[in-house]
N, C-alpha and C positions, 0 to 999 in steps of 0.2 A: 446628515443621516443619523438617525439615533441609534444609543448598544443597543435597544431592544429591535429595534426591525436588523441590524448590523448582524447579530444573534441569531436571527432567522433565518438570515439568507445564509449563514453560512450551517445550520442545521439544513436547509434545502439543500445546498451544493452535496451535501453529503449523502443524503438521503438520494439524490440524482444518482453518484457515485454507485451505491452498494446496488439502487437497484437497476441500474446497467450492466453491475457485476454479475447478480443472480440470471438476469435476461439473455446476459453471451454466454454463459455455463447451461442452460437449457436449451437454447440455439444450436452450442458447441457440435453436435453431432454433421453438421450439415460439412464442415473443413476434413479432408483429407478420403470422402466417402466418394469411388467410383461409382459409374451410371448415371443413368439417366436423371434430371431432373423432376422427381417426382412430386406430388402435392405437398408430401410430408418432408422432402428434403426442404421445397421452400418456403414450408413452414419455420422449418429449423433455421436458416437464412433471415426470414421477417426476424423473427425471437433476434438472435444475435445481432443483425444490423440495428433492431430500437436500442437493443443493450449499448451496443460500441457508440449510439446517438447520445444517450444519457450517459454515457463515461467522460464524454467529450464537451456535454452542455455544463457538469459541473463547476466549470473552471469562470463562467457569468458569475455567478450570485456569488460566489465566493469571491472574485476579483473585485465585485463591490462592496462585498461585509467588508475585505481590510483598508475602505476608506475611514474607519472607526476604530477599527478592532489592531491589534497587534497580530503579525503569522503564526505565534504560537497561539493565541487565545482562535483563531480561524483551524488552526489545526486538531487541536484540544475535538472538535466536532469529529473528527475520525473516530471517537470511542462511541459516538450515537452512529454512524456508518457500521462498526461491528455488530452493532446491540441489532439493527436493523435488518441487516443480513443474515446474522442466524435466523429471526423469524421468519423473514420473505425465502431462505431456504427449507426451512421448513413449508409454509403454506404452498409457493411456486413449483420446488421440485422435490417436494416430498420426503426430503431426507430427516431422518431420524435426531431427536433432540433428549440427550439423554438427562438422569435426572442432575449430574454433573452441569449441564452446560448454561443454567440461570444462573447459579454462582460464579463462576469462573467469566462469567461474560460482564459479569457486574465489576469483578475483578478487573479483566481488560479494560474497560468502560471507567475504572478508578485510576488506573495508571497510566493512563494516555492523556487524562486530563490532568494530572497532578506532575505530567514528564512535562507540559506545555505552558502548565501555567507557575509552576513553584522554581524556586534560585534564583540566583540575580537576574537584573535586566539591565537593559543597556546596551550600546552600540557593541558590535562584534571585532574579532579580528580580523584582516585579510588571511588568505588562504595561502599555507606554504605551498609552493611546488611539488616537492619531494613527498609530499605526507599523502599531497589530496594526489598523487599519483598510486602512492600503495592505498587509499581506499579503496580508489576504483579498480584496482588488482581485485580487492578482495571476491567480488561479486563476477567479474570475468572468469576467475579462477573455479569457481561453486559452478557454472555454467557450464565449464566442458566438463568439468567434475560427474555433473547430470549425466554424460552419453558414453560414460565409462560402462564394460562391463560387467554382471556380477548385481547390478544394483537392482531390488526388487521393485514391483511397478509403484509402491506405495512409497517409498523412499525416493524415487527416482520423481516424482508427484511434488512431495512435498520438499524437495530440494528447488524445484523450478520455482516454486512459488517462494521458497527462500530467496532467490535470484533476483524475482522480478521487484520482491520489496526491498531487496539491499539495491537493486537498478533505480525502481523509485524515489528511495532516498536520496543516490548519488543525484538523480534529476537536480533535487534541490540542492544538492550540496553545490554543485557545478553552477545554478545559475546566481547561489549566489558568491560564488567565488571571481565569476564573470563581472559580477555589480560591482565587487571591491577590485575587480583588477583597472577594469573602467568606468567605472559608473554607470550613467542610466545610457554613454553613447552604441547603441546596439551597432550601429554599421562596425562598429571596431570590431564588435564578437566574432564579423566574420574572417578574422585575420588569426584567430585565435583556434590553437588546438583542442583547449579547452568546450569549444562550443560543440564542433564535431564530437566530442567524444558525450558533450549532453545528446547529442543526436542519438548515438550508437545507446546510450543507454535506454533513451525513450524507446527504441525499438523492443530493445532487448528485454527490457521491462514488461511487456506489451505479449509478445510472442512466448516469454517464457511461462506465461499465465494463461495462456491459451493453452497451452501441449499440458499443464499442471492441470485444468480441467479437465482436457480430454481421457487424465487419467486416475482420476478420483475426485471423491466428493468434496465440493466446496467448502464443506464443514471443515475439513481438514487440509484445505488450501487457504483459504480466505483468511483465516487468522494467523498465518504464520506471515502470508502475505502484509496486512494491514498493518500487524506489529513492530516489522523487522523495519518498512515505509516508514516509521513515526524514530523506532530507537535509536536508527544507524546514523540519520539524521544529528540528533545527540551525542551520539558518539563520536561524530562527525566535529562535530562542533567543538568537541577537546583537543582532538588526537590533530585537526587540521587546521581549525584557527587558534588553537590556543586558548578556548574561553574555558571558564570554568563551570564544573556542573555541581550544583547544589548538593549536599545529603537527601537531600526527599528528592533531588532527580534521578538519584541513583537508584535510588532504592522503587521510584516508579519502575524506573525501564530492567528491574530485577523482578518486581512484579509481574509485569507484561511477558516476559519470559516463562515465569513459573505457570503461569496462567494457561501459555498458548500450549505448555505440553500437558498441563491438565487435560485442555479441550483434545488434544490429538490421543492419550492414551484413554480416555473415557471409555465407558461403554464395561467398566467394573461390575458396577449393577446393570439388573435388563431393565431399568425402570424406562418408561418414558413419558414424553410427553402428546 
């Protein structure tokens, strides 16, 4: 397979990704609504069941681009998943795009690829114990955090979707700490606590992004979501195997940071688009 089609499919996988994302946030209405099943609840149901379809078919083209591509250079395409999702939020569910959010998206879109593909490369470390248990603290802890009271709905919004993308990331951190604790023999994973606790995160990832839409606009979930998925990752990868992260990865995933609170305090000017 060549990098140029390799390249593609993983730009598809992604473009799958964001617009399944936007499809269950337009859906979203149909989950927790009493009554009867009416046209437009299962309207709302189609919408969200194609979404959760296409969230699920991404993981095809993309498990085929990395017969070519490296995981960071397959991942790097999550900055075309944001670029993509603010527009199909805008056109799909009408949400406002201020004149802040071309820049800052381009910014996203610069430091998601420059997290994935800049610093050494090279085989990694196995995963300590003790470390990749306080990560996966970190993102359990932000979750019950969420259903404290006191917390306003827009905070309580964008905390969930902080969850789901420090859950997200744990996903990877965990399977691959599962590859180096055993290699590629999966029957072992199921003897392992580690794997359960990938389980509990895919839930938790999953659910915690749901409730996050139900309570605001994607515009101000979806990036805190997408970013935190790509940098915790990275951070992951010091604090718990030990590798090391370049100057320019750092200063990506400090980007992506400044960026996603750009997008969230926007709305300075009434300019739009």
């Amino acid at each position: 397979m060549s990098t140029g089609l390799s390249l593609f499919l993983a730009a598809l996988a992604y473009a799958l990704l964001s617009t399944g994302l936007v499809l269950m946030k337009k859906g979203i209405g149909w989950i927790g609504r009493w009554g009867t099943w009416d046209r437009g609840r299962r309207r709302e149901l189609a919408w969200w069941a194609g979404g959760f379809a296409l969230t699920n078919l991404y993981i095809v083209p993309s498990t085929m681009a990395l017969k070519a591509l490296e995981p960071q250079a397959v991942a790097a395409m999550g900055g075309w998943g944001v670029v993509l999702m603010v527009l199909l939020a805008r056109a799909v569910l009408g949400e406002k795009l201020y004149a802040s959010d071309a820049g800052y998206t381009v910014l996203v879109f610069a430091g998601i690829v420059l997290l994935n593909l800049a610093g050494p490369k090279g085989p990694g470390g196995k995963a300590e114990p003790a470390r990749l248990a306080v990560a996966a603290a970190v993102p359990a802890i932000l979750f019950a955090a969420a259903f404290i009271g006191g917390l306003r709905r827009k905070g309580r919004a964008v905390l969930l979707a902080a969850v789901s993308g420090l859950s997200t990331g744990m996903i990877i951190v965990l399977m691959k700490a599962l590859v180096g604790f055993y290699g590629f023999r999966v029957t072992d994973y199921f003897s392992s606590p580690w794997f359960y606790l990938y389980l509990a995160f895919s839930l938790t990832a999953f659910l915690s992004l749901q409730l996050a839409y139900r309570m605001e606009a994607l515009m101000k979930t979806g990036p805190v979501q997408y970013s935190l998925a790509i940098v915790y990752p990275a951070i992951c990868s010091v604090a718990v195997f030990g590798n090391a992260l370049s100057p320019a990865q750092a200063a990506a995933a400090a980007l992506i940071v400044v960026s996603v609170v750009g997008i969230l305090k926007r709305g300075r000017t009434k300019s739009t688009y």
